[in-house]
C-alpha positions in Angstrom: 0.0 0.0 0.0 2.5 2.3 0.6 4.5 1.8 -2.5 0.9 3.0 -4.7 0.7 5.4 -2.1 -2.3 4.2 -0.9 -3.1 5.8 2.9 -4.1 2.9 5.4 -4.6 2.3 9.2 -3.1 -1.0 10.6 -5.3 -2.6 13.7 -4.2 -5.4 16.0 -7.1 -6.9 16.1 -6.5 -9.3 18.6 -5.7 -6.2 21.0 -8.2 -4.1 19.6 -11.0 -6.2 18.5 -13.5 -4.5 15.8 -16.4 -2.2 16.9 -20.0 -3.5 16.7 -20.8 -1.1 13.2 -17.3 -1.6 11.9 -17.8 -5.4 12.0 -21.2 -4.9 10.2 -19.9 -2.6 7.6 -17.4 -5.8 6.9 -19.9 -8.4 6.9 -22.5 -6.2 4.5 -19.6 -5.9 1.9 -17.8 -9.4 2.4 -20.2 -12.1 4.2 -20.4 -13.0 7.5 -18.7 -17.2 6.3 -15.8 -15.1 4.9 -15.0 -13.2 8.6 -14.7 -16.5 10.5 -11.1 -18.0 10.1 -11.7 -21.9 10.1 -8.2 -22.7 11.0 -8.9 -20.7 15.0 -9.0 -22.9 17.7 -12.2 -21.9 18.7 -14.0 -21.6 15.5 -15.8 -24.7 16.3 -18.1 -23.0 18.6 -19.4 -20.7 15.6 -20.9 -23.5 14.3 -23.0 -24.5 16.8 -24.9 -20.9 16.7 -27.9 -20.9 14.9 -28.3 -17.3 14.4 -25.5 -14.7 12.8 -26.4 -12.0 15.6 -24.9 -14.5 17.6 -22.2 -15.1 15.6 -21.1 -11.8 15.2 -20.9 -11.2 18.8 -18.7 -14.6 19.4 -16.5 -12.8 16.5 -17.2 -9.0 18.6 -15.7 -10.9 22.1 -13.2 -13.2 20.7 -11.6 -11.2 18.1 -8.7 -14.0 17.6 -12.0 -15.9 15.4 -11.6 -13.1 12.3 -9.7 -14.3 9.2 -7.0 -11.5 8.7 -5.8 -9.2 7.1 -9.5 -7.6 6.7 -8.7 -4.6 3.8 -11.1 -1.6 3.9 -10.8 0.5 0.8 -13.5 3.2 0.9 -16.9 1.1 0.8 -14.5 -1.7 -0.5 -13.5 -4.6 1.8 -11.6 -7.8 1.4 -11.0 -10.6 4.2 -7.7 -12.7 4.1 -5.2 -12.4 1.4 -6.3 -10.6 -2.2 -3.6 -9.2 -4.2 -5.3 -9.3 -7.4 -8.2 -7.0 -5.5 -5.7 -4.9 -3.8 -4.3 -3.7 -7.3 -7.3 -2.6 -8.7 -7.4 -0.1 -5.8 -6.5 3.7 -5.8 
């Protein structure tokens, strides 16, 4: 990003965690599936919730459950690793 010289704000999500309307402005442009990182050790539980409210706030109090890097590019977002998307960018 900086290379293109494309302005961006790193978050440690795992410190930080994601704020109730941020998350949802994700999940509107992404999915909620694409969020959940399958490989966490707790990503189990997620599948045992029937509803994605609930979901989402599993993913709100246990921040280590999001697939990173999420990318926000204006209304734009990406979850995990897109290059190809990324370029397209300015």
């Amino acid at each position: 990003f900086k290379e293109r010289k494309i302005k961006y704000q790193m978050i440690d999500l795992p410190r930080f965690g994601m704020s109730p309307r941020e998350l949802q402005s994700v999940v509107e442009r992404t999915g909620l599936e694409a969020l959940i990182d399958e490989k966490a050790g707790d990503a189990e539980i997620l599948k045992y919730l029937a509803y994605d409210e609930d979901k989402k706030q599993k993913l709100l109090e246990n921040p280590s459950l999001l697939k990173t890097p999420i990318v926000r590019n204006g209304k734009a977002a990406t979850v995990g690793y897109c290059p190809e998307t990324w370029a397209k960018w300015e």
